[in-house]
Backbone as a chain_set.jsonl record, in Angstrom:
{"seq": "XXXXXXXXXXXXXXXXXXXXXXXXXXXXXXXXXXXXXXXXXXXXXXXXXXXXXXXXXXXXXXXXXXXXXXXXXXXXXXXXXXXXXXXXXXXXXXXXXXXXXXXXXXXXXXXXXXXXXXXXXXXXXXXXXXXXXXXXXXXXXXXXXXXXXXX", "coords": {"N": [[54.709, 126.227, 143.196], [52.065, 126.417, 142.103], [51.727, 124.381, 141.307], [51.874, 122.339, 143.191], [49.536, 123.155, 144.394], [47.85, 121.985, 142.929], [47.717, 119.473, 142.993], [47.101, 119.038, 145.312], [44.592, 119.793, 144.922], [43.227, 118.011, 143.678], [43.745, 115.427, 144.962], [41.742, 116.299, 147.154], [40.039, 116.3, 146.062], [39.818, 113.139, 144.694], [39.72, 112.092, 147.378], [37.028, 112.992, 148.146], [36.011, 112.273, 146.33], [36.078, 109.046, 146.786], [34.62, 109.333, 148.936], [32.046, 110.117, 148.231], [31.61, 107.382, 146.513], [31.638, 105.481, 148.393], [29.475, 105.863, 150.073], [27.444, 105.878, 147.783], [27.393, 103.024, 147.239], [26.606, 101.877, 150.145], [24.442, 102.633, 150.071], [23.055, 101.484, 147.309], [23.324, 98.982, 148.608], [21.642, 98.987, 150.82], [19.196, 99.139, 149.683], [18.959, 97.217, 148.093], [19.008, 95.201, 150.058], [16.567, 95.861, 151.513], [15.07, 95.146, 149.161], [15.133, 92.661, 149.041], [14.795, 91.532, 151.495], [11.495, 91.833, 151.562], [10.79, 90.705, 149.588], [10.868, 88.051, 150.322], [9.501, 87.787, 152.754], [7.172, 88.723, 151.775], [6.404, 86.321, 150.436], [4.71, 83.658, 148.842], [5.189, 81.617, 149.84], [7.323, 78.812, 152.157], [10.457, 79.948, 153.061], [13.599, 79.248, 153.504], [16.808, 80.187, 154.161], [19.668, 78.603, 153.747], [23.278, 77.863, 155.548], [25.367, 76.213, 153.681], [28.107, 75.499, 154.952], [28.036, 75.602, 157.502], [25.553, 74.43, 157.907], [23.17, 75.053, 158.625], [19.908, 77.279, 159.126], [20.188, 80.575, 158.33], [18.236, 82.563, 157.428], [15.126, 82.603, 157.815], [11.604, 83.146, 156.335], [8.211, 84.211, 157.55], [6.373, 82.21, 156.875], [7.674, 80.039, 156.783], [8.157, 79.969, 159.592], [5.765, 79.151, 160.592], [5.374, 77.047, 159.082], [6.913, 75.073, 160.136], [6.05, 75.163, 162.541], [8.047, 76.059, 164.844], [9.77, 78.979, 166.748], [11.041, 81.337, 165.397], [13.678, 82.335, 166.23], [14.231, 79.928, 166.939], [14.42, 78.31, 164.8], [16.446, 79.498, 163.345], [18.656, 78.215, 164.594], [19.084, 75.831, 164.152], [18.855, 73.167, 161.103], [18.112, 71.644, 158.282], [17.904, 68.985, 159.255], [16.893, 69.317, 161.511], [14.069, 69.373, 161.1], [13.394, 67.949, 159.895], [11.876, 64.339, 159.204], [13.668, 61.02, 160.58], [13.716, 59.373, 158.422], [12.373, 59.636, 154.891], [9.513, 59.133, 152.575], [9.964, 57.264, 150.967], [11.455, 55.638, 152.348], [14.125, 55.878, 152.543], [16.985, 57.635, 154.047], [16.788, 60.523, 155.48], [18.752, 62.678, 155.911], [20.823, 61.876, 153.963], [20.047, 62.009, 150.94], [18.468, 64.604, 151.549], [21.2, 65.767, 150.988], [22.431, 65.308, 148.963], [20.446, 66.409, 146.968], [21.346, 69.277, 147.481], [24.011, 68.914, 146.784], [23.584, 69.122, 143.851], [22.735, 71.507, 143.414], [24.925, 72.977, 144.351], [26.27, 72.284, 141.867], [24.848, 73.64, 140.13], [22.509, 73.022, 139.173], [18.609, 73.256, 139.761], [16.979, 71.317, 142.011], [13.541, 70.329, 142.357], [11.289, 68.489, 144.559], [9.823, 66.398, 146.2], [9.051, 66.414, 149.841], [8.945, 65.442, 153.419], [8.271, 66.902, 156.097], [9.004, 67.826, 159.165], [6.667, 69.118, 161.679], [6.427, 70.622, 164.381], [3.52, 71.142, 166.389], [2.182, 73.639, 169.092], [0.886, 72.308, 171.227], [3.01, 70.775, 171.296], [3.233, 68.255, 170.371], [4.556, 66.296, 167.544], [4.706, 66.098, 164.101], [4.625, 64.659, 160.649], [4.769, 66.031, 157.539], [4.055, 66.207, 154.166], [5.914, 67.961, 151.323], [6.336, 70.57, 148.362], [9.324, 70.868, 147.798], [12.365, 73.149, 147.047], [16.106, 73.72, 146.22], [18.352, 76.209, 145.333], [20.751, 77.783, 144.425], [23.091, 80.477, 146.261], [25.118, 83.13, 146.175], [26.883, 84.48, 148.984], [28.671, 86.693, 150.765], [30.791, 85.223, 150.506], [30.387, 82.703, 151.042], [28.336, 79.418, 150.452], [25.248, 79.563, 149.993], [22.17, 78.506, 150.454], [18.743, 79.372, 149.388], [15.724, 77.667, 150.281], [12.792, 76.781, 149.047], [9.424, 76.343, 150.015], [6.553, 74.689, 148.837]], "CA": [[53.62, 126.524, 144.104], [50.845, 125.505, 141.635], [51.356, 122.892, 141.095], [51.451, 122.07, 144.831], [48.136, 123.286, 144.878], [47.093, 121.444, 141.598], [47.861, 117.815, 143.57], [46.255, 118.982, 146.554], [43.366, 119.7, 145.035], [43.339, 116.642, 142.815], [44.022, 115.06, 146.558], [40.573, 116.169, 147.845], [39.047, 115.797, 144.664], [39.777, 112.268, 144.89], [38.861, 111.799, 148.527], [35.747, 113.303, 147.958], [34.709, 111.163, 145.073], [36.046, 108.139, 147.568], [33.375, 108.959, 149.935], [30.283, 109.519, 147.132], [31.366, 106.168, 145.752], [31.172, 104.343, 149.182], [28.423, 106.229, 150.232], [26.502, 105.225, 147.12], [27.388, 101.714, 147.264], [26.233, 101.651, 151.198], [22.557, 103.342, 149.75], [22.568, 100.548, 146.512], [23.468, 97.74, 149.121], [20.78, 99.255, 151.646], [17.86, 99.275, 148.76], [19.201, 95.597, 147.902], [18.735, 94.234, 151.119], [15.163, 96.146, 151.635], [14.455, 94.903, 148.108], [15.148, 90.764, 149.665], [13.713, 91.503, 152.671], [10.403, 92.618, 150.997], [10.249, 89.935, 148.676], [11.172, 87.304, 151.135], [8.716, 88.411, 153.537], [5.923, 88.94, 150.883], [6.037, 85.451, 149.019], [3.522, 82.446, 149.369], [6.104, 80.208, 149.913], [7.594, 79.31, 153.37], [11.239, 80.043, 152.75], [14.492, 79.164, 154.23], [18.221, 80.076, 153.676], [20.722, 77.675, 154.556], [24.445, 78.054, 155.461], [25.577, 75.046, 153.646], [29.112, 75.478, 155.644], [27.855, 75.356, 158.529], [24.525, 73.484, 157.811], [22.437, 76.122, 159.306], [19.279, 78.112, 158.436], [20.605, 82.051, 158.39], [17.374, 83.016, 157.16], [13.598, 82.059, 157.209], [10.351, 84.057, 156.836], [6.752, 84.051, 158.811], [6.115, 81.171, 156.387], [8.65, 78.897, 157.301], [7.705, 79.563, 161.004], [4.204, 78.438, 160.611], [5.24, 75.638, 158.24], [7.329, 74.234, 161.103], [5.585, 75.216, 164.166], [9.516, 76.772, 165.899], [9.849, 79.957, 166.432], [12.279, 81.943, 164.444], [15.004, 82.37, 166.801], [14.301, 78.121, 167.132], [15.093, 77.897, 163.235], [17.96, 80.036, 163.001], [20.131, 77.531, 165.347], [19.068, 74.879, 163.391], [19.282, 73.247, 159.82], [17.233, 70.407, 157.477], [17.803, 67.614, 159.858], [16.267, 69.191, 162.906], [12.948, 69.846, 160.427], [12.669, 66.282, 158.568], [12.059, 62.738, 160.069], [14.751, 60.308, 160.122], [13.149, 58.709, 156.612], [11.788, 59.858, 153.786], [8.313, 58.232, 152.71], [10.438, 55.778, 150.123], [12.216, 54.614, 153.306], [15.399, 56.325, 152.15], [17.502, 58.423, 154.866], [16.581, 62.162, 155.273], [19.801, 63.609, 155.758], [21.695, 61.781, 152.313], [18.774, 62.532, 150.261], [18.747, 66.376, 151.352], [22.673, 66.148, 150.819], [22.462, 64.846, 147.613], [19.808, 67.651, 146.625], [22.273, 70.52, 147.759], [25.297, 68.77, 145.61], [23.063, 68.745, 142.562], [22.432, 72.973, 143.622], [25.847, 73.168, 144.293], [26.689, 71.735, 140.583], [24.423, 74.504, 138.877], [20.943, 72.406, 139.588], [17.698, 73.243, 140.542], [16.211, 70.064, 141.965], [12.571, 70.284, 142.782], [11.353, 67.244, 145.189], [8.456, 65.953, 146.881], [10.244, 65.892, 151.138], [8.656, 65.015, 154.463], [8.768, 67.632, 157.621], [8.525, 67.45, 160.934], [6.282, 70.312, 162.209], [6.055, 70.753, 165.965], [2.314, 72.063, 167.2], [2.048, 74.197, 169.865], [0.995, 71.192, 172.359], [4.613, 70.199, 171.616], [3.433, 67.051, 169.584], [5.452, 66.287, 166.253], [3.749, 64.935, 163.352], [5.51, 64.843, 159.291], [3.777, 66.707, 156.383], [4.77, 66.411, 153.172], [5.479, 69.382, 150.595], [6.85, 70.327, 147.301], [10.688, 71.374, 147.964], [13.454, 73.171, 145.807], [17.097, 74.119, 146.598], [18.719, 77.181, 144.546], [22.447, 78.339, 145.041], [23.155, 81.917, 146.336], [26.31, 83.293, 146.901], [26.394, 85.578, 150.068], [29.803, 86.495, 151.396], [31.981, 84.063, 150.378], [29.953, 81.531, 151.554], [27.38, 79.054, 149.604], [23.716, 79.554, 150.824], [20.467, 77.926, 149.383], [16.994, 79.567, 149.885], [14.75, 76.468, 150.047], [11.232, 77.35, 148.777], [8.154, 74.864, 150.225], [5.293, 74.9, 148.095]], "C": [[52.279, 126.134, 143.481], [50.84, 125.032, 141.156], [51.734, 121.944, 142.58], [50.099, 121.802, 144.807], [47.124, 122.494, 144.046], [47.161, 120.077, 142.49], [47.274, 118.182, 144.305], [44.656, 118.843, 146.158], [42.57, 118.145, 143.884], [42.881, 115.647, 143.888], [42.408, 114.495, 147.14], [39.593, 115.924, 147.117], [38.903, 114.351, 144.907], [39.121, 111.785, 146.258], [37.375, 111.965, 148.839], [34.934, 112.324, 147.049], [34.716, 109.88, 145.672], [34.559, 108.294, 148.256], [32.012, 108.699, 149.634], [30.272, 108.374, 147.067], [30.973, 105.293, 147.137], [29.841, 104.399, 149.69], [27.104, 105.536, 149.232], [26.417, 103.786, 147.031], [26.523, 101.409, 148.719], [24.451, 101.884, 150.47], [22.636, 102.146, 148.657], [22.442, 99.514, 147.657], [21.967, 97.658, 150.209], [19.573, 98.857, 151.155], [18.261, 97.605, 148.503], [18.329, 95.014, 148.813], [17.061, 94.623, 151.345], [14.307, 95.155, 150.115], [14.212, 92.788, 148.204], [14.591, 90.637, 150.083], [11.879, 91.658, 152.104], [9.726, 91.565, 150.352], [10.254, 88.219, 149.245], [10.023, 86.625, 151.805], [7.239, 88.173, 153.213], [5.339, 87.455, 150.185], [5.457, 84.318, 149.62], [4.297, 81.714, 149.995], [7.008, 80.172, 151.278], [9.359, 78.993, 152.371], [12.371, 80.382, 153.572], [16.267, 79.13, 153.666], [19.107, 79.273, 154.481], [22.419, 78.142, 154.321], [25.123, 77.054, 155.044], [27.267, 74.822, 154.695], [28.685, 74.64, 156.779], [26.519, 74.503, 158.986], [23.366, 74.217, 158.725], [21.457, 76.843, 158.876], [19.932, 79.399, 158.566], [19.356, 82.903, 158.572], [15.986, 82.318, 157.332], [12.662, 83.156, 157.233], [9.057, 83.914, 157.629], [6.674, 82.687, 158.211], [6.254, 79.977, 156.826], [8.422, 78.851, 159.356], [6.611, 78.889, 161.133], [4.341, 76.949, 159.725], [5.883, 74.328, 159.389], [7.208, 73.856, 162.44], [6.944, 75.698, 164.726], [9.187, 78.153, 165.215], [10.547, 80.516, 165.91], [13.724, 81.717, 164.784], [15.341, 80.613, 166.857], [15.22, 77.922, 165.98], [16.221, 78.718, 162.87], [19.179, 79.167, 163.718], [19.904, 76.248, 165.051], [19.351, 74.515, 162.283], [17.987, 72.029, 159.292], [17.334, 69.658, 158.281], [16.687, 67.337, 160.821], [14.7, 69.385, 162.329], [12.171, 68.657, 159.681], [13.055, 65.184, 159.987], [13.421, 61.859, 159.5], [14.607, 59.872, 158.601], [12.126, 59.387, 155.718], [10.616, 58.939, 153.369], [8.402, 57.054, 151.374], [11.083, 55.176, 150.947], [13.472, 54.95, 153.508], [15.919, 57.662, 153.709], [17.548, 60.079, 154.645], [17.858, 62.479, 155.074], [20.759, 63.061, 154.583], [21.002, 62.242, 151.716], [19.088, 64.624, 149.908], [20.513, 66.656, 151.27], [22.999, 66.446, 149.767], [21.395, 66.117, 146.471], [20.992, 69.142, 146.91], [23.201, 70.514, 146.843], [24.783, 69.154, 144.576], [22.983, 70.318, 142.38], [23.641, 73.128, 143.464], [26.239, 73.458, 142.891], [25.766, 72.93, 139.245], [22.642, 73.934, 138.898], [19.804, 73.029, 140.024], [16.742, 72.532, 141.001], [15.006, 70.384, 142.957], [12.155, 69.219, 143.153], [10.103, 67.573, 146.287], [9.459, 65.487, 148.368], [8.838, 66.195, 152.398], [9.109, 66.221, 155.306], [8.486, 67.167, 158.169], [8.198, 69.024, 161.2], [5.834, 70.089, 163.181], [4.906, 71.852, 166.197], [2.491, 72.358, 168.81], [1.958, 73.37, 171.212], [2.553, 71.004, 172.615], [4.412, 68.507, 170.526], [3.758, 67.204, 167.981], [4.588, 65.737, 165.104], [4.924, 65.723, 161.936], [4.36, 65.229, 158.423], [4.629, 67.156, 155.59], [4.971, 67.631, 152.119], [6.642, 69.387, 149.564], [8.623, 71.58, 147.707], [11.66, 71.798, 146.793], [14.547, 73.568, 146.797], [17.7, 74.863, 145.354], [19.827, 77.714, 145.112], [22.572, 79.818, 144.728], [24.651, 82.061, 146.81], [26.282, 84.475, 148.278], [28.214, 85.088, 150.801], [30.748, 85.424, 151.883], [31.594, 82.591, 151.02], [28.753, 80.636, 150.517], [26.032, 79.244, 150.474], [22.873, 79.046, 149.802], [19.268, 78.566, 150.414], [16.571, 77.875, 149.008], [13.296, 77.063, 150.067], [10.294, 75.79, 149.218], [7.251, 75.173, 149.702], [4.393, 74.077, 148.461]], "O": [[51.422, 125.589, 144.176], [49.985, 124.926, 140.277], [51.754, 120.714, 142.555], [49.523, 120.743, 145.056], [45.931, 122.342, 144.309], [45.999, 119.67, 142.513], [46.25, 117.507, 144.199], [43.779, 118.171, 146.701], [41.447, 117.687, 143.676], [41.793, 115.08, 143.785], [41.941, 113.389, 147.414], [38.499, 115.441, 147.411], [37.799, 114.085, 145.384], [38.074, 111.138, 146.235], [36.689, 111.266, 149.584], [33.802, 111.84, 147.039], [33.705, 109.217, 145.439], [33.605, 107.53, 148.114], [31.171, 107.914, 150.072], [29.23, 107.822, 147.419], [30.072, 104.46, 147.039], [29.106, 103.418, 149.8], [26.13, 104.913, 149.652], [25.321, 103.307, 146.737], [25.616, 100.603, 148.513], [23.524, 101.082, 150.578], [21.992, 101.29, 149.262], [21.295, 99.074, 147.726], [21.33, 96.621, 150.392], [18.796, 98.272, 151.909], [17.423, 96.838, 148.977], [17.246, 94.475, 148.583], [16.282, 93.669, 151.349], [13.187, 94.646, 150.161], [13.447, 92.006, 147.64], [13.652, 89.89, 149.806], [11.177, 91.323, 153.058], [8.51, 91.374, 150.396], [9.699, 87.319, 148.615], [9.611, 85.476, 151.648], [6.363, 87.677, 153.922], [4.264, 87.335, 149.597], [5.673, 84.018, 150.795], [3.789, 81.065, 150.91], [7.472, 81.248, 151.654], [9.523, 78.218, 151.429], [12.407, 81.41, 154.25], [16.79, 78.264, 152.965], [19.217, 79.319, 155.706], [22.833, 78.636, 153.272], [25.782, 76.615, 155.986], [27.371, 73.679, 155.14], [28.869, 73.441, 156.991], [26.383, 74.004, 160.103], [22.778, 73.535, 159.564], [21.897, 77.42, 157.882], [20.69, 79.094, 159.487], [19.229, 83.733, 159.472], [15.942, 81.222, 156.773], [12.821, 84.07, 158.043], [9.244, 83.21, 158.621], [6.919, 81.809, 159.038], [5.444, 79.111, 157.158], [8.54, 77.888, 160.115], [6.597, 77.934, 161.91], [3.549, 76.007, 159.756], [5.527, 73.153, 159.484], [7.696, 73.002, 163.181], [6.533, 75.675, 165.886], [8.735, 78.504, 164.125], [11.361, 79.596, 165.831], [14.634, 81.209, 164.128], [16.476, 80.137, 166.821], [16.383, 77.522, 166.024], [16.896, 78.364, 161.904], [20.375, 79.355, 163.493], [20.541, 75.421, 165.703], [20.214, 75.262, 161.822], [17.069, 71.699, 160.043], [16.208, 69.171, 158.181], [15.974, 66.367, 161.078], [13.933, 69.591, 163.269], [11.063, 68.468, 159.179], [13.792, 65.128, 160.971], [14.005, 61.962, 158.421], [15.466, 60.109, 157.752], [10.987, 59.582, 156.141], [10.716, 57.815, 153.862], [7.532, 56.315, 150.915], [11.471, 54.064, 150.589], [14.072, 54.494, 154.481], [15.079, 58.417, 154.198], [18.213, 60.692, 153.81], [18.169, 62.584, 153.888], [21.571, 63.906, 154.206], [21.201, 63.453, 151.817], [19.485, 65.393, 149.032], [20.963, 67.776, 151.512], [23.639, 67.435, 149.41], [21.769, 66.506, 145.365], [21.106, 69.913, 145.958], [23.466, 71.482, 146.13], [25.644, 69.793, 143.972], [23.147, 70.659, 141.208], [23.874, 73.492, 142.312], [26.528, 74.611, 142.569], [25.944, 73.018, 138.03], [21.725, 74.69, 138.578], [20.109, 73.562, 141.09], [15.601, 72.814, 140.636], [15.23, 70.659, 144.136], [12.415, 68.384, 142.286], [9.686, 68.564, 146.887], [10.323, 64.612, 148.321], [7.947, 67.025, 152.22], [10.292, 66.552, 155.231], [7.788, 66.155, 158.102], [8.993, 69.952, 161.055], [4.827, 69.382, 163.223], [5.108, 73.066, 166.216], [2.857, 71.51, 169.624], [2.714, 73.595, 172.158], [3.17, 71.049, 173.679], [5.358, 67.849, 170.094], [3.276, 68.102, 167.291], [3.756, 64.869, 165.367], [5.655, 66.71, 162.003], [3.209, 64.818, 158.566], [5.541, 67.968, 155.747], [3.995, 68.381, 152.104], [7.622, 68.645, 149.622], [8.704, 72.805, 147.793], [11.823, 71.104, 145.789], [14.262, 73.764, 147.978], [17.615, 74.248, 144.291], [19.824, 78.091, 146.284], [22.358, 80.387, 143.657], [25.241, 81.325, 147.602], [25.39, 85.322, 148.248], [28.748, 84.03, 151.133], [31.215, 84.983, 152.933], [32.33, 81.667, 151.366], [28.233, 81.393, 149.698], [26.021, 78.991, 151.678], [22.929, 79.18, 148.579], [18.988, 78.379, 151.598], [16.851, 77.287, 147.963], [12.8, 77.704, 150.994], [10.464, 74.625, 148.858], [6.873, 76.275, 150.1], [3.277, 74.113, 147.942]]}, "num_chains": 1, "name": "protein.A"}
């Protein structure tokens, strides 16, 4: 009989310390994400996460809206292509170029680069403006992502 009661309470003992531990992980993961968001949000730099999978921004901040003229929800269903001119201002093809920058991230890299946008004004007319670009490899749920910083 007690030692019945010795497993049981072992039992809830355990279940109990289950729920602190997820609990506290949910509150570290919570302060994480406030602690991204924050710094994201806060930094000079317009800044954009990409889904390299899927070739997609995930993320941008106010920055990156104003750097590109689209509105947020615009740049989240987009990626680098829909943001750069067909060519680069050596003549070279935007989308190898920024490919070839990602592999080099991929590989452990942080390649900083002088790249061409396309920022759409409010009229609706397009014009390219150049700026100092990096790509940096994040892991985020099993997936590769790069924040791209524009300076």
């Amino acid at each position: 009989m007690a030692k019945e009661r010795l497993k049981r309470r072992i039992a809830e003992a355990l279940a109990v310390d289950a729920v602190v531990g997820r609990a506290l992980s949910e509150f570290i993961l919570r302060e994480s994400e406030a602690r991204y968001r924050a710094l994201v949000e806060n930094a000079p730099e317009a800044i954009v996460v990409l889904d390299v999978d899927r070739n997609r921004f995930v993320d941008v901040n106010d920055n990156a809206v104003r750097l590109f003229g689209l509105p947020r929800e615009d740049l989240l269903t987009t990626g680098p292509e829909t943001v750069s001119p067909e060519f680069q201002s050596d003549g070279l093809l935007s989308a190898g170029l920024n490919r070839g920058y990602i592999e080099r991230a991929l590989k452990g890299g942080r390649p900083v680069f002088e790249w061409l946008h396309r920022t759409i004004a409010s009229d609706g007319r397009c014009g390219d403006r150049a700026a100092r670009r990096s790509w940096c490899r994040a892991r985020a749920r099993g997936c590769d992502r790069f924040t791209q910083g524009h300076h």
